[in-house]
C-alpha positions in Angstrom: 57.0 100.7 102.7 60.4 101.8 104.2 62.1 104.8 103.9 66.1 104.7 102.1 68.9 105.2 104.1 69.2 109.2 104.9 72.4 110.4 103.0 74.6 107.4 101.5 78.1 108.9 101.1 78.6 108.8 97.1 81.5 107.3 97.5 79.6 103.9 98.6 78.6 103.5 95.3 80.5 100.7 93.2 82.5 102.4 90.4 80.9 101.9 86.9 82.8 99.4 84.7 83.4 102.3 82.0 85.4 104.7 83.0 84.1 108.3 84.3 84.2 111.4 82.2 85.5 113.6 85.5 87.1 113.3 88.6 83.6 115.1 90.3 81.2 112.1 88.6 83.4 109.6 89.5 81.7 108.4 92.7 78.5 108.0 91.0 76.6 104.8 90.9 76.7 103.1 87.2 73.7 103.6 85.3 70.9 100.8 85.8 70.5 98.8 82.6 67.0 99.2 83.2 67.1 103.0 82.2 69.1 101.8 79.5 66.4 100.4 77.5 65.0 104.0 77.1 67.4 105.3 74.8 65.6 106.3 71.9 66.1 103.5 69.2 67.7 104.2 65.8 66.0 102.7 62.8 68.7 100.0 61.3 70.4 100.5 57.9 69.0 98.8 55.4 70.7 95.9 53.9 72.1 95.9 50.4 70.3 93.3 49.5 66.8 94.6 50.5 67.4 98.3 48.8 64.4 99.7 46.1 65.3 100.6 42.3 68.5 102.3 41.6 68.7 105.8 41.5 70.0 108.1 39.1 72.8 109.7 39.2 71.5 113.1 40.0 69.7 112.0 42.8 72.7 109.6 43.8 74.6 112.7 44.3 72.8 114.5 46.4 71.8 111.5 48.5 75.6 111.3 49.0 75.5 115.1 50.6 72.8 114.0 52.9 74.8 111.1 54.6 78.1 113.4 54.9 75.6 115.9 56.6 74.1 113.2 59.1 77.0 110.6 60.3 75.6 106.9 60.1 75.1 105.8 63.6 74.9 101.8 64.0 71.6 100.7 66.1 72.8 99.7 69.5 69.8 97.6 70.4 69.0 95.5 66.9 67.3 92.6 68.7 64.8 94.8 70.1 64.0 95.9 66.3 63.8 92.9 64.5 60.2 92.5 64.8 57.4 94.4 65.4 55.5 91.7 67.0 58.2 91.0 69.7 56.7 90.5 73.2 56.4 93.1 75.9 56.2 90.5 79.0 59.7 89.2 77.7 61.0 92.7 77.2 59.8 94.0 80.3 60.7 91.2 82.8 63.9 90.0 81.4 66.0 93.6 80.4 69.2 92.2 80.9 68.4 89.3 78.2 70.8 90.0 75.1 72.3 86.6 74.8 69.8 84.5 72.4 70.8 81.2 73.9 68.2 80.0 76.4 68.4 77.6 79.1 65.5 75.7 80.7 65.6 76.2 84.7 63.2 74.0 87.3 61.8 75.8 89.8 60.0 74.5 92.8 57.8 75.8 95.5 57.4 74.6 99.2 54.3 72.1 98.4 57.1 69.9 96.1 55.1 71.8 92.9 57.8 72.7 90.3 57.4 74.5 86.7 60.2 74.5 84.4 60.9 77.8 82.5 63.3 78.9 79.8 65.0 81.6 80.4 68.1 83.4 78.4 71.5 82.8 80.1 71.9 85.9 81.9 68.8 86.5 83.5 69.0 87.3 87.3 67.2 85.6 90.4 64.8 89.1 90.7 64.0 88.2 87.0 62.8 84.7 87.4 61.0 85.7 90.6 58.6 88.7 88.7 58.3 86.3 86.0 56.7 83.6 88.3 54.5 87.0 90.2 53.2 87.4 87.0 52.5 83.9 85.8 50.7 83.1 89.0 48.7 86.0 89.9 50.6 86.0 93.3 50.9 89.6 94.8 54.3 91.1 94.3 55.0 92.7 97.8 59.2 92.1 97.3 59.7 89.6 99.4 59.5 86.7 96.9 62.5 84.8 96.5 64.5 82.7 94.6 66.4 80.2 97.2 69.2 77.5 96.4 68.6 74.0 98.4 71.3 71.4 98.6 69.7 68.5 100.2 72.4 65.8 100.4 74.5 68.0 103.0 71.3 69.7 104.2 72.3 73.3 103.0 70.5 76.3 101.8 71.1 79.7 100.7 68.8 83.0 99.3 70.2 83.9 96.0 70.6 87.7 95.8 68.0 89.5 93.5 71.5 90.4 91.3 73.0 86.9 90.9 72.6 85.0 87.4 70.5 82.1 88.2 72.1 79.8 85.1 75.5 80.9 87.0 74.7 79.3 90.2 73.5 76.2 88.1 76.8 75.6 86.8 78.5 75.1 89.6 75.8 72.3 90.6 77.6 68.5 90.0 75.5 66.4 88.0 75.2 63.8 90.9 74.0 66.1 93.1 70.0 67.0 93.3 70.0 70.5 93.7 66.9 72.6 93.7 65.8 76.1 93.4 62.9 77.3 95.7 60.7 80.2 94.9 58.9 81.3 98.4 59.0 84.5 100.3 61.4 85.6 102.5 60.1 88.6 104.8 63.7 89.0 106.1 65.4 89.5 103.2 66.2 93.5 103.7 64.8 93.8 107.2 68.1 95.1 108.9 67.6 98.2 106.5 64.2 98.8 108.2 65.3 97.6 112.0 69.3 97.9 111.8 68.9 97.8 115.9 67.4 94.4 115.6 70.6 92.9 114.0 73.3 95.0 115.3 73.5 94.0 118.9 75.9 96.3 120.8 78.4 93.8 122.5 79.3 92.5 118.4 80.1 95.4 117.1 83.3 97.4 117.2 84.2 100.8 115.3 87.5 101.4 113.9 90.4 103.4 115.6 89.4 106.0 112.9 85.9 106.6 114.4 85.1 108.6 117.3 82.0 108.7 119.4 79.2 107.6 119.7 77.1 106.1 116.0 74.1 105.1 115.4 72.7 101.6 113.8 71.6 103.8 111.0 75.6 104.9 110.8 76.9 100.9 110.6 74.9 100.1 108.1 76.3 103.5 106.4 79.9 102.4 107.5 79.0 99.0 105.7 78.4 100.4 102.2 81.5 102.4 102.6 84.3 101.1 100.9 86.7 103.3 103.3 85.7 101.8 106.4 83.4 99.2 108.4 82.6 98.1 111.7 84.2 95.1 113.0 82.1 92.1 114.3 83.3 89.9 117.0 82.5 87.3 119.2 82.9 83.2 119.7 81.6 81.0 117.4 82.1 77.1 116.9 84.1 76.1 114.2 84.3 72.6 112.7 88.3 71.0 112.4 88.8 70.1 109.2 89.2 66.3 108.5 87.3 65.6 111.9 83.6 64.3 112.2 82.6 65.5 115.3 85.6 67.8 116.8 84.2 71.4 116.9 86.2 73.6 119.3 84.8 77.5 120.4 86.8 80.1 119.0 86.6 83.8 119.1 86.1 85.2 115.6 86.4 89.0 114.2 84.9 89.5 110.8 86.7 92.4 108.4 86.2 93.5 105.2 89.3 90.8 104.2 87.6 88.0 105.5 87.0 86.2 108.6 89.4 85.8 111.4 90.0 83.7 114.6 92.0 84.5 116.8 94.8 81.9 118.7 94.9 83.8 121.8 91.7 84.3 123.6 90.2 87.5 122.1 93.5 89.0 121.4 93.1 91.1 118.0 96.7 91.3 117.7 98.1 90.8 114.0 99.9 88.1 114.8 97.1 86.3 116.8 94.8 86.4 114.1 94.6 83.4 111.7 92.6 83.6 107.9 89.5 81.5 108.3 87.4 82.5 105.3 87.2 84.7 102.6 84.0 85.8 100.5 84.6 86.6 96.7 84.9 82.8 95.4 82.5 81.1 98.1 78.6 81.3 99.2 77.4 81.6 102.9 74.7 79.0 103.6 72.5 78.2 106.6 72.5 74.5 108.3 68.9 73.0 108.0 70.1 70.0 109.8 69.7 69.9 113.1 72.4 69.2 116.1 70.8 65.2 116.3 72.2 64.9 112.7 74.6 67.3 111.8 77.0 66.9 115.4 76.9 70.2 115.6 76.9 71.6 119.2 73.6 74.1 118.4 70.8 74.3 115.6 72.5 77.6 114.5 74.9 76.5 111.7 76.1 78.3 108.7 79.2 77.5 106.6 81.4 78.6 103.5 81.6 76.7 100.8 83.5 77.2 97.4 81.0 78.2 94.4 82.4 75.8 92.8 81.4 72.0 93.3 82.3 70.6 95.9 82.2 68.0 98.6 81.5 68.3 102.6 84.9 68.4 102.5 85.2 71.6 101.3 82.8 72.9 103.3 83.8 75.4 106.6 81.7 74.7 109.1 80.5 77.2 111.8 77.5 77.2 115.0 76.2 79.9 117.1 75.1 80.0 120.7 71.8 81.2 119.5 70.1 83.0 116.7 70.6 86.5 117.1 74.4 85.8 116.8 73.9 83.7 114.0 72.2 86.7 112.0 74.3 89.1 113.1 77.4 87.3 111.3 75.3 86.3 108.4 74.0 89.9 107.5 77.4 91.0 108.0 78.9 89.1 106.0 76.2 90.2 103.0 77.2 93.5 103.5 80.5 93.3 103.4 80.4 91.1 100.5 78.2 92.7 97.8 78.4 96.5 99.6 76.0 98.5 97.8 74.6 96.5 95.1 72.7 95.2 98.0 71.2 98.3 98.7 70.4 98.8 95.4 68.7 95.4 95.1 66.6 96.8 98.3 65.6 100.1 97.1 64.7 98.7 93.3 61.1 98.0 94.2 60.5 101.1 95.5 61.8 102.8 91.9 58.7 101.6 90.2 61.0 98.6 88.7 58.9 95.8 90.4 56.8 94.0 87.5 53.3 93.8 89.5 52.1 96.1 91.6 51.8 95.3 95.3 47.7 96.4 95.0 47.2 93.8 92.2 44.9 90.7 93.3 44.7 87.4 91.4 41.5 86.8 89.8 39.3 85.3 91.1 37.8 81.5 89.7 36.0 78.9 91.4 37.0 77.9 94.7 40.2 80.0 94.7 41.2 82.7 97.2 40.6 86.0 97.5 41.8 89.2 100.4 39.3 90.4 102.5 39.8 93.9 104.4 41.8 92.6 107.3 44.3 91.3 104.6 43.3 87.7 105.6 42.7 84.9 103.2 38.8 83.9 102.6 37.6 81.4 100.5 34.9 81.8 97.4 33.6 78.7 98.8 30.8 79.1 101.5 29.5 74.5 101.7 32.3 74.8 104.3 31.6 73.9 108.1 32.1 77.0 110.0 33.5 74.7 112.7 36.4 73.3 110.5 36.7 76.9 108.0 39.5 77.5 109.2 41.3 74.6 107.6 41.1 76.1 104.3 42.8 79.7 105.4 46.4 79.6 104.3 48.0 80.1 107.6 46.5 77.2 109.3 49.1 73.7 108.6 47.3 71.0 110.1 49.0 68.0 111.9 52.4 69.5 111.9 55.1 69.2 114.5 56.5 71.8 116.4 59.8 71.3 114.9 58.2 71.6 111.5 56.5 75.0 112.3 59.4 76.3 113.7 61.5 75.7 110.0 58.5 77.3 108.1 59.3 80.5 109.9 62.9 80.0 109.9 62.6 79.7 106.5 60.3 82.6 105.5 62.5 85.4 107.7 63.0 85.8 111.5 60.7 89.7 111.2 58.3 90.0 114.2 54.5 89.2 112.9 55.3 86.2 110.9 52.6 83.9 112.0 51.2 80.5 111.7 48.8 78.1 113.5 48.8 74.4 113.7 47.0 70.9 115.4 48.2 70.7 118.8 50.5 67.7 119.3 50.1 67.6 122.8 46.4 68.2 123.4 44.1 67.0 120.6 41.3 69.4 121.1 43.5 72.5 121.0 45.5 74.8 118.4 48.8 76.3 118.6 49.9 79.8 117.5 53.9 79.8 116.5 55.1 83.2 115.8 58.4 85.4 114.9 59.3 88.2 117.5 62.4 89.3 118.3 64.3 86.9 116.3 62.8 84.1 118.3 60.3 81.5 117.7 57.2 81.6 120.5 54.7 79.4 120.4 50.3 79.7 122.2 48.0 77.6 123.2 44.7 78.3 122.3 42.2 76.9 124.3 38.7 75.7 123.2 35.8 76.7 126.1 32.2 75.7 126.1 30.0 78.0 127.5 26.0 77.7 127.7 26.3 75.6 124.7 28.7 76.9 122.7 32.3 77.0 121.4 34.9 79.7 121.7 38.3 79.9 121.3 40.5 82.2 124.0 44.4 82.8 124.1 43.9 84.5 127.3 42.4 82.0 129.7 38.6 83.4 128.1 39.3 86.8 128.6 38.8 87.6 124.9 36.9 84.9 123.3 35.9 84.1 119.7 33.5 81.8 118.0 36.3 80.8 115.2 39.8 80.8 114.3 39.6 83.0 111.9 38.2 85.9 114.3 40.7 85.2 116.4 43.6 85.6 113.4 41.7 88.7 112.9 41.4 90.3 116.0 45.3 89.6 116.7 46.1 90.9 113.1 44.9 94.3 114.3 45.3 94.2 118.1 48.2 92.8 120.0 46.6 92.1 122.8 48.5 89.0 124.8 51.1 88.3 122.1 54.4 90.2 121.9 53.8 92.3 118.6 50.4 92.0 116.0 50.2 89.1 113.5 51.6 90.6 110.3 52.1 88.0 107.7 51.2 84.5 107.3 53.6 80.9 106.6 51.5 79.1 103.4 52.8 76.6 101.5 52.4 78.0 97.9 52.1 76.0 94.7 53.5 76.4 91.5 
């Protein structure tokens, strides 16, 4: 569990939409609505229509003194009092929920499973997320997330854990077969735990008002502010508009206006700089095309596109050299576009708000999965060939291509440990370990070897060898050993 950020400046925080009492408070962060649910709860008036036998006029009287004596105070939460029955799973997952018009959403997981669920019309992405943790049994460690896939221009972005999941609906055309995605995303607050790892030093600029040497603890603290920021900077590809395959390499500076390029070299003169982009009324999404069908000049696209519907037209196109620039801009851009509601959003887990606790196991039932002590998967199941068990852990994806690996991690966050292994395409008799480290994609043979009549399995040319995959997943789990970093968590394709 990571630590918070040592000493936010309070005036990071995002002014409340009421207005402060005092100048001193007015920095503070607005009140979660969460905490808002514990106000103690008036009892309602009671209706005309529902009152007991008249009273007499004696007791009328003083009945009148006891109401001038105590002001009537209207209940602010009514719908939370109309029945004593009311259900404590909707209460607690969705607090936000006043609106009593529902919506039914479709939500799909990686295996093509989908479950539809009503939900009220302000209910937020972190909502629908715990609801599906609880639903399933899954174990809520905060990285589940709620993604938005566009597969006729080969698009997709994470929703943030704040954003109203009927909102991003709307602006869906009703041509278009959109999806949500609920999967995890390991990387979804990973540059609050390893700023250094997404910061590198020849992107990032300080301001003329900042004077030596800070820290990647200090940008991300500069990022929250709303006084100042660091500037990001650096070439990028961008796409011409009106032009299929004309892409021309441009050096970009991103500020807390928008993004820039710049029409003379890397001058960041004023009058060399030329608007590219802003944030407010658009989404940031990554390419999952690849440069064979998208044209574009690397496999490290992202682009702009209004929140509203629209065509590829629309659509402002940008590449990277390679993928640490590519997440560089991206998490910039994050921060500088929801400031410190994204922190927020990170540190709400840790605040007890998270609906299932990260110790909670699903139960078990026949031939379902369970956690042994290394934190692998086992099966309940024991009629399985110890040869062939490991086809039925969760990291293992048989008869997938290298390509296909490679988007499972891409797609379930770029943090060093995330793991998988696969059929070898090359070699039929071997395996393949693809794994995350330093925001690259490596990928080791492991080699059967038959000794004195029996079968082991090395990464190290039989150094260290062991009788199944599974030992080996386990060893590596808990020992780096030949690979770059340990193997922390595993790609599975979930269902729903």
């Amino acid at each position: 569990m990571a630590a918070p950020l040592p000493h936010l400046p309070r005036s990071a925080g995002r002014a409340a939409e009421t207005p402060a009492p005092s100048q001193e408070s007015s920095g503070d962060l607005a009140p979660s609505p969460w905490l808002a649910q514990r106000a103690p709860l008036l009892p309602p008036a009671v209706p005309h229509s529902q009152a007991g036998p008249r009273l007499r006029p004696d007791r009328i009287k003083k009945k009148e003194l006891d109401v001038l004596a105590i002001p009537s105070i209207p209940n602010p939460f009514p719908e939370l009092c109309c029945s004593p029955l009311s259900s404590v799973l909707s209460v607690s997952l969705l607090p936000k929920a006043t609106s009593r018009k529902k919506q039914v959403i479709k939500v799909y997981s990686e295996d093509d499973t989908s479950r539809a669920l009503e939900v009220p019309g302000d209910v937020t992405a972190r909502d629908v997320c715990q609801l599906l943790i609880l639903k399933n049994h899954y174990i809520d460690d905060h990285s589940w997330t709620l993604f938005e896939h566009l597969p006729r221009i080969g698009l997709e972005r994470m929703i943030e854990d704040h954003e109203l999941v009927i909102e991003v609906q709307s602006n869906w055309g009703i041509e278009e077969e959109n999806r949500l995605y609920f999967r995890k995303n390991y990387a979804k607050y990973e540059f609050f735990k390893h700023p250094m790892n997404y910061f590198p030093e020849h992107m990032v600029s300080l301001s003329s008002e900042t004077s030596g040497m800070i820290g990647h603890t200090q940008i991300l603290q500069m990022f929250l502010s709303s006084s100042t920021y660091p500037e990001i900077h650096g070439y990028l590809h961008a796409k011409e508009q009106g032009k299929k395959s004309s892409w021309k390499k441009l050096y970009f500076l991103l500020r807390r206006s928008g993004l820039y390029f710049s029409t003379k070299g890397t001058s960041k003169e004023p009058r060399h700089l030329q608007f590219f982009s802003e944030f407010s009324s658009s989404d940031m999404y990554m390419s999952l095309a690849g440069k064979k069908t998208s044209g574009t000049p690397a496999n490290y696209g992202f682009c702009f596109k209004p929140n509203k519907a629209g065509g590829v037209r629309d659509l402002k196109q940008l590449c990277a050299d390679d993928e640490q620039s590519r997440t560089c801009w991206m998490t910039a851009i994050r921060l500088l576009k929801y400031g410190m509601q994204l922190y927020q959003n990170y540190m709400q887990p840790y605040q007890g708000r998270g609906g299932c606790s990260s110790l909670t196991i699903s139960p078990m039932r026949k031939g379902c999965l369970r956690l042994n002590t290394h934190g692998s998967p086992t099966t309940s199941q024991s009629t399985t060939s110890s040869v062939a068990i490991h086809r039925t852990q969760l990291w293992f994806h048989h008869k997938i291509s290298r390509d296909e690996a490679q988007r499972l991690i891409l797609q379930q966050g770029l943090v060093d440990g995330v793991f998988l292994v696969r059929d070898s395409q090359s070699n039929p008799k071997t395996f393949v370990l693809s794994m995350s480290h330093g925001l690259k994609i490596k990928h080791f043979q492991i080699v059967p070897l038959e000794d004195d009549g029996k079968l082991f399995y090395t990464l190290d040319d039989g150094h260290t060898r062991f009788t199944d995959l599974i030992q080996l997943v386990e060893f590596y789990q808990l020992n780096k050993g030949v690979l770059p970093c340990k193997l922390k968590h595993y790609c599975a394709r979930i269902a729903l």
